[in-house]
C-alpha atoms as one frame of an Amber mdcrd trajectory, in Angstrom:
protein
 212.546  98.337  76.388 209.999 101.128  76.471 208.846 100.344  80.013 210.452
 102.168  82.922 208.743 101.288  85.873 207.344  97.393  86.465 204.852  96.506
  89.763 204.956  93.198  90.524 201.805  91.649  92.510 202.196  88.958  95.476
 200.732  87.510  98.571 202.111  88.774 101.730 203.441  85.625 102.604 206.915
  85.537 103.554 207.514  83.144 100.712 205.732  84.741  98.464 207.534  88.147
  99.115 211.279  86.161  98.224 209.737  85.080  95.141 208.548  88.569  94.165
 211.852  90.167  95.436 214.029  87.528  93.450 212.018  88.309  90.086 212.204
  92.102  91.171 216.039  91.448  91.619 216.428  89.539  88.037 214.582  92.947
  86.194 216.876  95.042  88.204 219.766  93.394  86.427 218.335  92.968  83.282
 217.057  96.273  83.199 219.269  99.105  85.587 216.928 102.238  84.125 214.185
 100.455  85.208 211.986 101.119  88.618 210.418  97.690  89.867 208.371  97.941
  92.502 206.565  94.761  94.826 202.971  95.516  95.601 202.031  93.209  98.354
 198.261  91.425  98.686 196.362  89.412 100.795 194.471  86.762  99.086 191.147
  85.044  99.896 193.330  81.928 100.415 195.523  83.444 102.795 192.708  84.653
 104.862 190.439  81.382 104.528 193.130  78.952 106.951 189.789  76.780 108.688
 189.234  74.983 105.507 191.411  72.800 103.256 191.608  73.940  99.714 190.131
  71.510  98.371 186.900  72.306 100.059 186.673  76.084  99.825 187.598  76.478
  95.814 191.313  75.581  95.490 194.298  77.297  94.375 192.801  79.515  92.752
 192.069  81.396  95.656 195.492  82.383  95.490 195.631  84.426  92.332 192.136
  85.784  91.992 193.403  89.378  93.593 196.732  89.458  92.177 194.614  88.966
  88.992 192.560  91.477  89.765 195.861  93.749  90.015 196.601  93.217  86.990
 193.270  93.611  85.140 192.777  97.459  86.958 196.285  98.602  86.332 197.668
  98.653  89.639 200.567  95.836  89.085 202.577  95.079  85.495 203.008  91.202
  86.364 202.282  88.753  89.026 204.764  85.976  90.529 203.209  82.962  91.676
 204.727  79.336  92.889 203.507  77.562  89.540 201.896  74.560  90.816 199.528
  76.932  92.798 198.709  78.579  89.303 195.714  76.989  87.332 196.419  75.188
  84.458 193.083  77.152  82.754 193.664  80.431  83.231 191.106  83.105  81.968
 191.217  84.575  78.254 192.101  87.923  79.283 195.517  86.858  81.284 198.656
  84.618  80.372 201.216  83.217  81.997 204.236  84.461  80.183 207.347  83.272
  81.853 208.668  80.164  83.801 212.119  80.554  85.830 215.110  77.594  86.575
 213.148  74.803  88.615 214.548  74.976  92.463 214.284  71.486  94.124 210.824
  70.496  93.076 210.890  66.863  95.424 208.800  67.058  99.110 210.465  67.343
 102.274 209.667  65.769 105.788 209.841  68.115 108.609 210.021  66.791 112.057
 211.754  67.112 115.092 211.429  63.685 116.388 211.278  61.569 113.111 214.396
  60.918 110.797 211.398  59.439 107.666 207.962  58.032 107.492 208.832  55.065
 107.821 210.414  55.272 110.936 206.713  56.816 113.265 204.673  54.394 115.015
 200.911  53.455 114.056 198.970  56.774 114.967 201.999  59.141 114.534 200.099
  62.458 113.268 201.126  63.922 109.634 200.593  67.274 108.511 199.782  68.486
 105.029 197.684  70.533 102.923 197.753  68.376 100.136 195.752  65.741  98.896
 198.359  64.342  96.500 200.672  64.552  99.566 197.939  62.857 101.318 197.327
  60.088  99.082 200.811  58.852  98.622 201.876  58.841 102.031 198.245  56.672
 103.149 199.315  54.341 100.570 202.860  53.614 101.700 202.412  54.158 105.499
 198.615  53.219 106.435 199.460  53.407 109.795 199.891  56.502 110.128 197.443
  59.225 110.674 196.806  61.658 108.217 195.542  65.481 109.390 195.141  68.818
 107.531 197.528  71.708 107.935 197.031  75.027 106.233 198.483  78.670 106.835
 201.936  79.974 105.485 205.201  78.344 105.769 206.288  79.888 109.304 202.437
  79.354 110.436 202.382  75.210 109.487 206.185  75.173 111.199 204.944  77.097
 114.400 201.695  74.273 114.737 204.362  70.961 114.133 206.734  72.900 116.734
 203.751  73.198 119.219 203.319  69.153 118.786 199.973  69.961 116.982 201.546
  67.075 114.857 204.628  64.672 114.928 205.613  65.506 111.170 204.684  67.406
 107.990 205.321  67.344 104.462 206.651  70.504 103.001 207.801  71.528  99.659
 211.550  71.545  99.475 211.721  74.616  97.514 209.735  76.743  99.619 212.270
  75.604 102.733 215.411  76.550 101.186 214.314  79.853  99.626 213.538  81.146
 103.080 217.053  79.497 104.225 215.373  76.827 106.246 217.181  73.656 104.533
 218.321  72.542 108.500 214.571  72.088 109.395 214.050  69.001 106.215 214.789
  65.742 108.220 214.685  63.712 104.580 213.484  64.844 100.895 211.337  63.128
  99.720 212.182  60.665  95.711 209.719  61.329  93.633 209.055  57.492  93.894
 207.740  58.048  97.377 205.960  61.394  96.858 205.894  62.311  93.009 205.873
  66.389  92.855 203.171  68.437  91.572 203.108  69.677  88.423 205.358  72.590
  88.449 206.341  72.538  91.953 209.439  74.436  92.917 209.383  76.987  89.575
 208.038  80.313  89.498 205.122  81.546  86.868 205.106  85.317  86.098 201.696
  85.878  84.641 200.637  89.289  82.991 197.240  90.444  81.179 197.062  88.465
  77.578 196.732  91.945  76.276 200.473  93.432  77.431 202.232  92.383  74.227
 205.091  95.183  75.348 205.838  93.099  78.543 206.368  89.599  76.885 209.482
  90.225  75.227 210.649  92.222  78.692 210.050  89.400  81.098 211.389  86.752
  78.452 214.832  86.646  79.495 213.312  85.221  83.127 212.537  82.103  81.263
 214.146  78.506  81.861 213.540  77.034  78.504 214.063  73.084  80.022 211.796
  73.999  83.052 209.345  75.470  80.567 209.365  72.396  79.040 208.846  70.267
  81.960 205.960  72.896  82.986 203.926  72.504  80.018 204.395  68.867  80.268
 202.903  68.524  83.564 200.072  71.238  83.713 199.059  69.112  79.881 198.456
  66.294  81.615 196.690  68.141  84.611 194.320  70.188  82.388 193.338  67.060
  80.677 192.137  65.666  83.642 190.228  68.664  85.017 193.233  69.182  88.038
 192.449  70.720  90.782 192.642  70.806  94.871 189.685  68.306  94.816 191.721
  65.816  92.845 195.023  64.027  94.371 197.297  64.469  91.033 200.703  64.568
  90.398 202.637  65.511  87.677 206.536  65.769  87.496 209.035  65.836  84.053
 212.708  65.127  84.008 215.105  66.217  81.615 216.981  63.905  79.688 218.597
  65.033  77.007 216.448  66.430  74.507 213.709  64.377  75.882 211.758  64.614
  78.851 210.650  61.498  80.966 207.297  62.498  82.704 205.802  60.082  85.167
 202.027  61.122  86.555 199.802  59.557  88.800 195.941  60.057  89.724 194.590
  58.984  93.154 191.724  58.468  95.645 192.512  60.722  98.995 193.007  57.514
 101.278 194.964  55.979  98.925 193.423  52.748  98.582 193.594  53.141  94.794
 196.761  55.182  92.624 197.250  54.951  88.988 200.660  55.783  87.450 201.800
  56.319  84.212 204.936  57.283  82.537 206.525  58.239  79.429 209.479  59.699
  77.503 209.031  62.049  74.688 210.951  65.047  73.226 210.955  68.121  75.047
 210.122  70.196  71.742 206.710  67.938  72.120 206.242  68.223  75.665 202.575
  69.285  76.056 201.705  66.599  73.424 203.650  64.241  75.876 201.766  65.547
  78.577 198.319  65.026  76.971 199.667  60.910  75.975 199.703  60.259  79.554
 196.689  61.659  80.678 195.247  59.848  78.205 197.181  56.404  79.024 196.083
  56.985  82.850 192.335  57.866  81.606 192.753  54.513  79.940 194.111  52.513
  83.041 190.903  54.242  85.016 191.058  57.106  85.719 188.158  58.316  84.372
 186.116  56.955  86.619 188.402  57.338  89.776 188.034  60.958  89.063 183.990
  60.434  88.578 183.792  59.356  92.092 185.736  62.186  93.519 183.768  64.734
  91.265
């Protein structure tokens, strides 16, 4: 290894910084001679908290100054929650690494509620997803369905302040910050399917840093890599982003993954679902079969309406 000091960029989030410190931890270990530093950002998407994502340009608002970062000089690599990580990423950068999967399912946060199913018509739900959305207006229309945005401890300050009876969190994100007691119930996958790449981390870098791949390489979890491609196949294929209520989530089996995806209409009044197993040496042409078999089933022009 010829490089002796890494800078990783991240959001200032209190997340985000445990992600950063954990991949700053792993180099430290792989690599004692080596400095690693954390250079800490605020992103447009951090700032912008009036507006869902889906309205003011997506995830990628989350990335754009980490890339930025990277593309000047200032940071070596960037760690990012994957599913907030665009499945098209510009020429000039590349996501290089994908660590172990934490718990990638969705988790119910409430103080008065022990599940969904369990509020009365008009109960108020909390989440800044629209694949969250979808699913949960499909299996419990009675409920009410409101946007929350802000960081972890910000969306857990407004449900504590009865701003809303429950919200739905990623699991991972809870028990990285040591906040498994607050999840009343995890969500299956049959109830809320993940999205793709939820509860990994991506550690992108410039395309052009051919010295860092084989550094950060170790940091790979070759079946979660698998899984990853899987799902962000079949979300490129469909165009995925904030503005469209997809989900994505692999499973693996063997030497095969089983990847079930759905498309959907916010208000759930119409979800298609598809699902497939394929070998996990194949898994972005697995991915790419059911996009196509969903495309087929409609939604092509499910995702016409929403574009």
């Amino acid at each position: 290894m010829n490089t002796d000091r890494l800078i990783i960029a991240t959001r200032e989030s209190q997340l985000a910084m445990w992600q950063a410190e954990h991949v700053q931890a792993r180099l430290r270990a792989l690599y004692p001679h080596c400095t690693v530093e954390v250079l800490g950002m605020t992103t447009r998407g951090d700032r912008i908290l009036d507006r869902t994502l889906s309205k003011v340009g997506g995830k990628g608002l989350f990335v754009k100054e980490l890339e930025a970062a990277l593309h000047d000089g200032r940071a070596d690599l960037a760690v990012h929650s994957l599913k907030d990580v665009p499945v098209d990423l510009a020429p000039e950068f590349a996501l290089c690494a994908v660590t172990e999967r934490d718990d990638p399912r969705d988790a119910l946060v409430s103080q008065r509620y022990g599940s969904l199913a369990e509020m009365p018509p008009g109960a108020v739900v909390g989440t800044s997803s629209l694949r969250r959305e979808a699913q949960v207006r499909e299996r419990h229309p009675q409920l009410q369905v409101k946007p929350l945005r802000g960081n972890l401890q910000t969306r857990l300050g407004k449900l504590d302040r009865g701003e809303y009876d429950a919200i739905v969190l990623a699991a991972a994100g809870l028990r990285r910050l040591g906040l498994t007691d607050r999840i009343r119930m995890l969500l299956a996958p049959e109830d809320s399917l993940p999205a793709a790449g939820q509860g990994a981390l991506g550690i992108e870098i410039r395309a052009d840093r051919n010295d860092l791949r084989a550094v950060l390489a170790p940091l790979t979890h070759a079946p979660t890599m698998a899984q990853a491609l899987a799902e962000r196949a079949v979300s490129r294929r469909l165009g995925g982003s904030c503005q469209v209520p997809l989900a994505a989530y692999a499973q693996t089996q063997g030497d095969s993954l089983r990847l079930r995806a759905l498309v959907a209409m916010p208000d759930g009044s119409r979800i298609i679902r598809a699902e497939r197993v394929g070998p996990a040496a194949q898994a972005e042409a697995l991915g790419l079969a059911v996009a196509e078999e969903l495309l087929q089933a409609g939604a092509a022009d499910l995702l016409a309406t929403l574009g």
